[in-house]
Every structure is written in C-alpha cells, then in structure tokens.
C-alpha positions as YAML, in Angstrom:
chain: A
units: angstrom
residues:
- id: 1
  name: UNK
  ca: [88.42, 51.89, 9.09]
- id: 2
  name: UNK
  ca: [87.46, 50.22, 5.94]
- id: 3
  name: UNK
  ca: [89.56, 50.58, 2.87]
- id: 4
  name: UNK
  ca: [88.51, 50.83, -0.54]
- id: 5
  name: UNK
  ca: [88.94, 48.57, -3.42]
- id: 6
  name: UNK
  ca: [87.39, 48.03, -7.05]
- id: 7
  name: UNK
  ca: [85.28, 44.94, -8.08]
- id: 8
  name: UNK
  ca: [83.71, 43.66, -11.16]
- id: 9
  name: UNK
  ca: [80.18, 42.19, -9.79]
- id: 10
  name: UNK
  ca: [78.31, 40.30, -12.50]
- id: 11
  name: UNK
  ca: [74.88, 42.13, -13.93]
- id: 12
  name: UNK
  ca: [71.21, 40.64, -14.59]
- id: 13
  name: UNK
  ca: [70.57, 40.38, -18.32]
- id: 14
  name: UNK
  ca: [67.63, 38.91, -20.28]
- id: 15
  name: UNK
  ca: [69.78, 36.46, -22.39]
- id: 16
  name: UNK
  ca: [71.94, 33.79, -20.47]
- id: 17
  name: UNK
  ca: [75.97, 34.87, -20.46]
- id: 18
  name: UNK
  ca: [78.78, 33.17, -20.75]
- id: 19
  name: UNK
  ca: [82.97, 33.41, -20.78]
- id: 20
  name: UNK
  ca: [84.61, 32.36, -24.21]
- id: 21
  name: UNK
  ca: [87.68, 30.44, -22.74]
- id: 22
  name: UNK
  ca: [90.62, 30.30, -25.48]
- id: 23
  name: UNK
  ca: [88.68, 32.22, -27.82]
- id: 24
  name: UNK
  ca: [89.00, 31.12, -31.39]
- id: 25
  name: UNK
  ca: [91.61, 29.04, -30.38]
- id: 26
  name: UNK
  ca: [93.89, 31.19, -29.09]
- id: 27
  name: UNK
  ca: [95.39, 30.22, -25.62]
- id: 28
  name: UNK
  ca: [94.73, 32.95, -22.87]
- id: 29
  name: UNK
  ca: [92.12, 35.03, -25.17]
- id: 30
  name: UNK
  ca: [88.88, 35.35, -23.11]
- id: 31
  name: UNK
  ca: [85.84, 36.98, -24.51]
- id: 32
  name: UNK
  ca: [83.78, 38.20, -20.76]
- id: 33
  name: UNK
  ca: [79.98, 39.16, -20.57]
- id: 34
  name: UNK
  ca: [79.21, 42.61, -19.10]
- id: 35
  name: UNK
  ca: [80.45, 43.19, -15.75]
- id: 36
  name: UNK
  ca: [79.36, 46.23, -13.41]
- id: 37
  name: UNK
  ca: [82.44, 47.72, -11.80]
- id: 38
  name: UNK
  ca: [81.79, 48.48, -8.29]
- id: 39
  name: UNK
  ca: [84.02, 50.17, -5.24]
- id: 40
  name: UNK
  ca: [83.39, 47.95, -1.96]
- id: 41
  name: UNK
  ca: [84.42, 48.64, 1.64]
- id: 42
  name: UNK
  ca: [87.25, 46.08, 2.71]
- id: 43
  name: UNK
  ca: [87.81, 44.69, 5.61]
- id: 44
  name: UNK
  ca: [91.18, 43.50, 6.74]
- id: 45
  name: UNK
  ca: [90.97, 40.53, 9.00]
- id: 46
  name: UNK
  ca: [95.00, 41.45, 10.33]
- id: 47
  name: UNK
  ca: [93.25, 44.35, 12.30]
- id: 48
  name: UNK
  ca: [89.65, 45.03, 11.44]
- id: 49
  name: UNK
  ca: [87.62, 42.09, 11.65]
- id: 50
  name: UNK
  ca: [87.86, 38.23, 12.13]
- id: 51
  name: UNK
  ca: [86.31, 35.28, 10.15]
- id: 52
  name: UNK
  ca: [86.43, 32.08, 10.64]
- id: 53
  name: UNK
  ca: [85.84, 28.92, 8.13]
- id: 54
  name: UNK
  ca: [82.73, 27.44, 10.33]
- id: 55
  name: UNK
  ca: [81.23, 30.62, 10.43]
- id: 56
  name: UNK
  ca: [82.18, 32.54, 7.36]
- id: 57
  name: UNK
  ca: [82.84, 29.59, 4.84]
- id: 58
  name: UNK
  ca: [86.83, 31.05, 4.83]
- id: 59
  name: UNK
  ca: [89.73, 30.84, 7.23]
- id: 60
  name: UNK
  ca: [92.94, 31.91, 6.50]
- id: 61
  name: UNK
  ca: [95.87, 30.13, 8.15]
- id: 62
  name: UNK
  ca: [100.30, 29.90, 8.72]
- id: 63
  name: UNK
  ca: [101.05, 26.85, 6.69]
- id: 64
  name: UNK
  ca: [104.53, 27.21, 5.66]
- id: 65
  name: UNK
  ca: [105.61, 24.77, 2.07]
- id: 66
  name: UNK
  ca: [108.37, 22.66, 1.43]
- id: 67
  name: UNK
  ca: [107.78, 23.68, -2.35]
- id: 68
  name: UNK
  ca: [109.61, 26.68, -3.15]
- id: 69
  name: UNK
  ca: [108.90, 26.14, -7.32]
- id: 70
  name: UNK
  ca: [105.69, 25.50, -8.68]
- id: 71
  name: UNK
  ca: [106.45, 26.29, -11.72]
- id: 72
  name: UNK
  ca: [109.25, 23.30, -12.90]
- id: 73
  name: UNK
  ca: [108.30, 19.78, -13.77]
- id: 74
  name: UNK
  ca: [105.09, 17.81, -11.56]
- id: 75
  name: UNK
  ca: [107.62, 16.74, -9.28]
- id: 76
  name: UNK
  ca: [106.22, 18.99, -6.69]
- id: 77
  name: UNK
  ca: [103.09, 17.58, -7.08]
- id: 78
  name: UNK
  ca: [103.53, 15.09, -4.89]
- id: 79
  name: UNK
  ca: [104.82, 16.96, -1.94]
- id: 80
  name: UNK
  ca: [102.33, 20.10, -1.98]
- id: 81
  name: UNK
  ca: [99.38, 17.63, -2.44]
- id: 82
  name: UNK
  ca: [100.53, 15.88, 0.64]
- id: 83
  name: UNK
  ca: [100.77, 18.87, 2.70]
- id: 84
  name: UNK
  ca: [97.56, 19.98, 1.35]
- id: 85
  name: UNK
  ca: [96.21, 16.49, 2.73]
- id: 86
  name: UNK
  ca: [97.66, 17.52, 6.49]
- id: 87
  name: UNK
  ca: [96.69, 20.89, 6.16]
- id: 88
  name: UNK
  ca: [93.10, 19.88, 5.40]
- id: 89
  name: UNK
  ca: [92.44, 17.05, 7.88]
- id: 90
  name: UNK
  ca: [93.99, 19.51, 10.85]
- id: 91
  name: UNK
  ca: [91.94, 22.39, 10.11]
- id: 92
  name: UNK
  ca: [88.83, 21.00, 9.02]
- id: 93
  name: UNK
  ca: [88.73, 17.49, 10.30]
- id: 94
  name: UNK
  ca: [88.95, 16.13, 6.89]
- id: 95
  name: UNK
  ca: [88.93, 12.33, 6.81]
- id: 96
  name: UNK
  ca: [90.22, 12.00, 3.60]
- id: 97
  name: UNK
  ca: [91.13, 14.42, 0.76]
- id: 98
  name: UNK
  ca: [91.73, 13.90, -2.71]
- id: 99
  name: UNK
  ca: [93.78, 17.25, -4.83]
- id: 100
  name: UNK
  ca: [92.60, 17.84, -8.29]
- id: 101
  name: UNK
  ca: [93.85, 20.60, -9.81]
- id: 102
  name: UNK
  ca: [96.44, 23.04, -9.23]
- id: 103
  name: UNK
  ca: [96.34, 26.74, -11.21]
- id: 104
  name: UNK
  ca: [99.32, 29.69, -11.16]
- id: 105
  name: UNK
  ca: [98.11, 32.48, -11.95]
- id: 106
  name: UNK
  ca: [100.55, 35.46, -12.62]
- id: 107
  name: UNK
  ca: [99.20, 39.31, -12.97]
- id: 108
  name: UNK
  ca: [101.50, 39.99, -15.84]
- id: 109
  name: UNK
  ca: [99.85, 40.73, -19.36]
- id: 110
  name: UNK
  ca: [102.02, 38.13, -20.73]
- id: 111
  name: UNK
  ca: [100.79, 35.47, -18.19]
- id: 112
  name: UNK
  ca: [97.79, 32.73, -19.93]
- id: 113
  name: UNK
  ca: [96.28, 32.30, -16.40]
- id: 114
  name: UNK
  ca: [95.85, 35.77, -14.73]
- id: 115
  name: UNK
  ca: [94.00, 36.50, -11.39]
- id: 116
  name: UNK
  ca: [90.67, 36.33, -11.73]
- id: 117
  name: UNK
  ca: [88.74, 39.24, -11.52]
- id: 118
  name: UNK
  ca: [85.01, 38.63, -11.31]
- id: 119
  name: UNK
  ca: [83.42, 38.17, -8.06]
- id: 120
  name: UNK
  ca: [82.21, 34.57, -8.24]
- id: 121
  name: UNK
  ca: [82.17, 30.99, -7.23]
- id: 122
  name: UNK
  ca: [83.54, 27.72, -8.88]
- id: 123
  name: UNK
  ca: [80.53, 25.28, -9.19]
- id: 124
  name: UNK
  ca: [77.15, 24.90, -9.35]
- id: 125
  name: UNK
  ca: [75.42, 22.74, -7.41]
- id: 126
  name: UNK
  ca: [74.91, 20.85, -10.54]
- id: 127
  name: UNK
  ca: [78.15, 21.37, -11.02]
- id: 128
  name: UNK
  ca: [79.64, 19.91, -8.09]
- id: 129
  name: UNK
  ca: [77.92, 16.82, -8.08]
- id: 130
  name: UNK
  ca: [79.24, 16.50, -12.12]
- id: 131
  name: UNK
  ca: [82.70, 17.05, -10.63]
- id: 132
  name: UNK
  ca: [82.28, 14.30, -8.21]
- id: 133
  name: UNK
  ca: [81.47, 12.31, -10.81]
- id: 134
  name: UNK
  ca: [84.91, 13.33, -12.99]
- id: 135
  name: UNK
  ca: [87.02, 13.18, -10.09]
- id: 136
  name: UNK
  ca: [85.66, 10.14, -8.32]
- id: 137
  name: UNK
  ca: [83.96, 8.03, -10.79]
- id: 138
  name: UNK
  ca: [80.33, 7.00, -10.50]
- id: 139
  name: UNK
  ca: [81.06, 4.06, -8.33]
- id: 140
  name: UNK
  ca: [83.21, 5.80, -5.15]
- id: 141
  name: UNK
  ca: [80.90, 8.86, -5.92]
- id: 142
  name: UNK
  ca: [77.55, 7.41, -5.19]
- id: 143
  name: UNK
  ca: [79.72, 6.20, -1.50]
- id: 144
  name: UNK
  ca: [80.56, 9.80, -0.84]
- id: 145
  name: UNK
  ca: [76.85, 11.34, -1.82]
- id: 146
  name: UNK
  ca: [75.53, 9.45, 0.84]
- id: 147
  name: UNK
  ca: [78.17, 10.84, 3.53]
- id: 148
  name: UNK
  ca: [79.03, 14.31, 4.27]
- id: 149
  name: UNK
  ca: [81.84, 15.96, 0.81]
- id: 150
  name: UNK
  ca: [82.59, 19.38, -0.47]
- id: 151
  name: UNK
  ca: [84.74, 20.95, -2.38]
- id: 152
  name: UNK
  ca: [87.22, 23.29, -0.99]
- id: 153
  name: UNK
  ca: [90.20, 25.64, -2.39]
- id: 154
  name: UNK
  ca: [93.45, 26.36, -0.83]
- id: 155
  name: UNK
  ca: [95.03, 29.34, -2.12]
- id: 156
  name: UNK
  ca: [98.88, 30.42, -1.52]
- id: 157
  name: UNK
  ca: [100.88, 33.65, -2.54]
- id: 158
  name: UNK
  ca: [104.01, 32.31, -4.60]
- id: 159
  name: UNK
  ca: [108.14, 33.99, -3.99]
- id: 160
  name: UNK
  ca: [106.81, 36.98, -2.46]
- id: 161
  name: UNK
  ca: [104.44, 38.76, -0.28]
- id: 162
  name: UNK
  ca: [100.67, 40.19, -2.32]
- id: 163
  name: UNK
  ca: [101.37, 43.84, -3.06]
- id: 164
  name: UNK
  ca: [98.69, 44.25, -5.71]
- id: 165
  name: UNK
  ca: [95.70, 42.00, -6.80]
- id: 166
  name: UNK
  ca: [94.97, 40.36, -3.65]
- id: 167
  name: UNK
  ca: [92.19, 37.81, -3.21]
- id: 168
  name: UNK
  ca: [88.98, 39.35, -1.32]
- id: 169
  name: UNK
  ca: [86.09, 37.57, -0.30]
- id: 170
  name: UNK
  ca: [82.18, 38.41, 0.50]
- id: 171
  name: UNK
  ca: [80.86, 37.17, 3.76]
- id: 172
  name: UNK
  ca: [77.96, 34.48, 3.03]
- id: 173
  name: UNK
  ca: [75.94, 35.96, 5.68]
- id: 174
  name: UNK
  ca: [75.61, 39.33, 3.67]
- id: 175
  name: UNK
  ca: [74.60, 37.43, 0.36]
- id: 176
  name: UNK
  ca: [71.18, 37.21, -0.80]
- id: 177
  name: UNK
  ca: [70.26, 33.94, -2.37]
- id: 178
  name: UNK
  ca: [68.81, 36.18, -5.56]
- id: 179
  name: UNK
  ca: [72.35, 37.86, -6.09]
- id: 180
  name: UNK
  ca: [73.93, 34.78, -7.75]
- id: 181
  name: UNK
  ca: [73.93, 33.93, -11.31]
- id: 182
  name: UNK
  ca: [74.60, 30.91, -13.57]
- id: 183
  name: UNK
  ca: [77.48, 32.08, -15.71]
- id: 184
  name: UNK
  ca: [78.25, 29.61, -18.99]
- id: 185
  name: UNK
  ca: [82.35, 28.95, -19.54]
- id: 186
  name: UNK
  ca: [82.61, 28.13, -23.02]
- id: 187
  name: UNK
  ca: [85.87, 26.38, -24.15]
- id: 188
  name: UNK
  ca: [86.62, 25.41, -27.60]
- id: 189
  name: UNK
  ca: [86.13, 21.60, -26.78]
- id: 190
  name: UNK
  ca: [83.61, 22.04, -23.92]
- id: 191
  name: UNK
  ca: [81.08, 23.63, -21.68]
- id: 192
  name: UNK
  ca: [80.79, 24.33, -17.72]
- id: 193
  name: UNK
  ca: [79.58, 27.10, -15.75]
- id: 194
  name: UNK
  ca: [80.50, 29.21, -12.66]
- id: 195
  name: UNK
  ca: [78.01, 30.98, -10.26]
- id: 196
  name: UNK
  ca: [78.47, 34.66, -10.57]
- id: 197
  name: UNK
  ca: [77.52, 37.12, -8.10]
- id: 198
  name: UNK
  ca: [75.53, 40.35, -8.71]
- id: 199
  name: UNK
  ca: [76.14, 44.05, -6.55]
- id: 200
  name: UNK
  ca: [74.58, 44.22, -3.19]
- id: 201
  name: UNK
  ca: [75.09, 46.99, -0.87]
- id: 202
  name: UNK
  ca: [74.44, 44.54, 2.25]
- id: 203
  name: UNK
  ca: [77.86, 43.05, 0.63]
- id: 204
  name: UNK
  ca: [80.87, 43.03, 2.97]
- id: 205
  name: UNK
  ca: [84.09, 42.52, 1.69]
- id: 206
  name: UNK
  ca: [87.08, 40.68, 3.60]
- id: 207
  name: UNK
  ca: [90.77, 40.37, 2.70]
- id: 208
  name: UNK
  ca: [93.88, 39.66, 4.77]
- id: 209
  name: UNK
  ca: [96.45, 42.14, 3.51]
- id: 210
  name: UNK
  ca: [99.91, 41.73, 2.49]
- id: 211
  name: UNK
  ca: [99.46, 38.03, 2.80]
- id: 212
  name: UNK
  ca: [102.87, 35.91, 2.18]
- id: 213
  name: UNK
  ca: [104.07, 32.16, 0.88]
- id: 214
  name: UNK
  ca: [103.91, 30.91, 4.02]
- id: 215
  name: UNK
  ca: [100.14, 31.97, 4.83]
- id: 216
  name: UNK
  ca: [97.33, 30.18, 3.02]
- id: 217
  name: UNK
  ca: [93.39, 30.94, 1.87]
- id: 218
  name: UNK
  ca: [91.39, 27.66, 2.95]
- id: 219
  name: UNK
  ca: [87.82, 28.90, 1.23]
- id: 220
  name: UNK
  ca: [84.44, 26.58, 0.81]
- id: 221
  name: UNK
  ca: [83.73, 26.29, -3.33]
- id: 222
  name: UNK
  ca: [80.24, 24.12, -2.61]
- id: 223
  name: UNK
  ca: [79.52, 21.26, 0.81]
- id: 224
  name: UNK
  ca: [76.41, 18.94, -0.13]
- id: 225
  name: UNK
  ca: [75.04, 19.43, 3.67]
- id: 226
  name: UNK
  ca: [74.37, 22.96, 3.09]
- id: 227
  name: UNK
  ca: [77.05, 25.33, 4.47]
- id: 228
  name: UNK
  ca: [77.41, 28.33, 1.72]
- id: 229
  name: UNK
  ca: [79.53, 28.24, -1.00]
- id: 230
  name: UNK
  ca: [82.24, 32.11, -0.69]
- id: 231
  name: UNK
  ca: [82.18, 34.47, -3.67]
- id: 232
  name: UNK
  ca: [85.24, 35.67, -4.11]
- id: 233
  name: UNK
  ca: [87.12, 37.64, -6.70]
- id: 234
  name: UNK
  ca: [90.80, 39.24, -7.15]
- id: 235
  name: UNK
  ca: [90.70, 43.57, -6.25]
- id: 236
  name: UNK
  ca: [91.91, 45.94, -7.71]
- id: 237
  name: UNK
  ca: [94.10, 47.26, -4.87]
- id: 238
  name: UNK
  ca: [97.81, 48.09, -4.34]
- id: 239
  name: UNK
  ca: [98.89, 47.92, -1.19]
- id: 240
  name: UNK
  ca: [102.48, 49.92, -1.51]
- id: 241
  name: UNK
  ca: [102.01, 52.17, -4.70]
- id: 242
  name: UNK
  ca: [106.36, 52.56, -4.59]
- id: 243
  name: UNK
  ca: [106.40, 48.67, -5.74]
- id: 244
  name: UNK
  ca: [105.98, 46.72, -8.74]
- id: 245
  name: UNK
  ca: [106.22, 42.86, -8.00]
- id: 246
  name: UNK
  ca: [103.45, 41.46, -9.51]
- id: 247
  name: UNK
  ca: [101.18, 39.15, -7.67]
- id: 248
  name: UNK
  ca: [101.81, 35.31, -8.39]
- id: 249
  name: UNK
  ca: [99.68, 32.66, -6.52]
- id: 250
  name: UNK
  ca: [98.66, 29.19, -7.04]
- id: 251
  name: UNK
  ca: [95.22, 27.97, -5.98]
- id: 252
  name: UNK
  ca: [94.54, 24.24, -5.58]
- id: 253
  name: UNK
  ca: [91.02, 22.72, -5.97]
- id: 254
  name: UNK
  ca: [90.16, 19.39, -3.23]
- id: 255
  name: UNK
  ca: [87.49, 17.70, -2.67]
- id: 256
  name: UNK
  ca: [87.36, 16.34, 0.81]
- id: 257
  name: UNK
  ca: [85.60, 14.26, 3.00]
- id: 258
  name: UNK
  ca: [84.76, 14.53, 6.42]
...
C-alpha cells in the first residue's frame, strides 16, 4: 500500500518564473516562484514496486565508498570521482565518464545548500548541450554530439541512514510532455534554467526508503538519443517520527559517454 508524502509541483502562470539564487547577495537566500503543494501516493521500490534505469530513467544500487568525509579539503575528490567512474561504466556501460560537480546538501536551517524541494529536472535540452559545451569545450564537444552522451546524477546519503527528506522520483512513463516548464535560475552574476514539472494525477511517485551511505541514486538528468530526462524532488516525509538526524546527502553531476 502506497504511502503518502507532500510535494511542491510547479504551477502554469502567464509571465515566465524564475528562482533568485543568493538573493541580493546574500549566500543561501532564495527568492522561489509559486509552487502548488500537492500530497502524492509513494511507492517504495524495497517492497512495493521495482524500477529499473533502462526502463524508468532511475536505478538505485549497493555501492559502498571509500570516502567517509565529504565535507574536509578536495582531497576526496579524487577517490569518489574514481569510484563514480567504475560505478558508471558497470551499471550503464559507460565508456567514459567525466564528474563535474559535486553538491552536500544538509536539511538544517543553518545549511546554504538544503534539499531541494521542487519537483524538477536539471537541464534543458538547451541546456544540456550549453553544458557540454562548459564542461567539454567546443572542440571534444562537437566529437561527443555526434556519438551517443547524457548527463546523469549519482546521489548518496552521507554518515547515516535518510530518516526525513528523502529523494522521490516520478516515473517518465506517467509524465505528459505538457507538464514540464522552463523555470529561469537567476544568480547575481548569471542566468540558467531548470525544467520544472507541473501536478498530474497520472503522476506516480517512487522512493526507496530508509536508504543508507552505502546505497546510491543513479538517475538520467537529459541523454541526446532520446531516453527521458526523471523529475525528481526531495518529500516531505519522516520515516521514524521518534528521530531527529537530519538528512545529509551529496549528489554528483557526470556526463558520460557510452
């Protein structure tokens, strides 16, 4: 039996929206458009359901780290982003995989990066092929735009098990192409955009529950042959209302190649 959890989808509006990152300069201030808040049924892929990253665009996997801090210097840089490399090319036949950006985010009110919670996805399709560009430079990625790329996230509970805040996903297959939005990020020095996702009763909700360091989120962000991009979005859920650790995570943008 499905449980319940709360989500903020995005809403249709006449004027284009947009998130004020660092908001008049101050680090961590973020000024959101509207957001509808929404109760979805969740699906627990421990015991209700199964997905699968060919089919649903996310796979979740046991991929134990030798990294036990990611929050000291960048020395750990270079051994996550080599297990990353493994993990990718063994699970999804990646031929070669190049780690961009890492993000902690820490559901404390004090914390600069909390979990996200808006159900969305990273890029654009314009957007993607702009991040090629940053990551690769125009040269190696004109090569990879005429083979078969995408971008892909790999997200990873931090010291302890998720109790609250976990990281649910919508099935592609239950999205309508018309629910998604362009949604402007607005920094003080610069401008992107996410794709935002609107509420849909077809919408169904997956999670794995209680998820711990040594399990990983492998989740498809945007593939230039066609397979779907995931919205996704933290929930407001608490799994065991008698504890207070808050949720810590780190999620790690790639781009790979296969």
């Amino acid at each position: 039996m499905p449980r319940k959890a709360i989500v903020n989808y995005h809403v249709i509006a006449d004027q284009r929206q947009a998130y004020h990152i660092d908001a008049g300069g101050v680090q961590g201030k973020i000024i959101s458009p509207p957001h509808a808040v929404t109760e979805v049924n969740l699906y627990d892929v421990r015991a209700e359901t199964s997905v699968s990253f060919s089919d649903d665009s996310i796979g979740f996997v046991t991929s134990a780290s030798e990294v036990h801090s990611f929050e000291q210097d960048d020395e750990w840089h270079r051994v996550y982003d080599q297990e990353l490399d493994t993990l990718l090319s063994r699970n999804l036949g990646a031929k070669e995989v190049v780690v961009f950006d890492h993000t902690v985010r820490v559901d404390d009110p004090n914390s600069n990066r909390k979990p996200a919670r808006n159900v969305h996805s990273d890029y654009s399709p314009q957007g993607a092929k702009q991040r090629l560009i940053d990551v690769l430079g125009e040269k190696k990625a004109a090569v990879w735009e005429k083979g078969h790329y995408a971008f892909v996230n790999v997200w990873r509970p931090i010291q302890n098990p998720i109790n609250s805040a976990p990281l649910g996903f919508v099935r592609p297959s239950t999205v309508a192409e018309t629910d998604w939005l362009q949604i402007d990020l607005v920094y003080p020095d610069r401008k992107g955009h996410i794709m935002g996702l609107v509420a849909n009763p077809d919408h169904e909700w997956v999670y794995q529950s209680r998820m711990t360091p040594n399990e990983v989120a492998i989740f498809n962000i945007y593939d230039n042959h066609g397979k779907p991009s995931i919205g996704h979005s933290a929930l407001d859920l608490i799994e065991d209302l008698s504890l207070t650790i808050p949720r810590k995570s780190i999620e790690s943008r790639t781009l790979i190649r296969y």
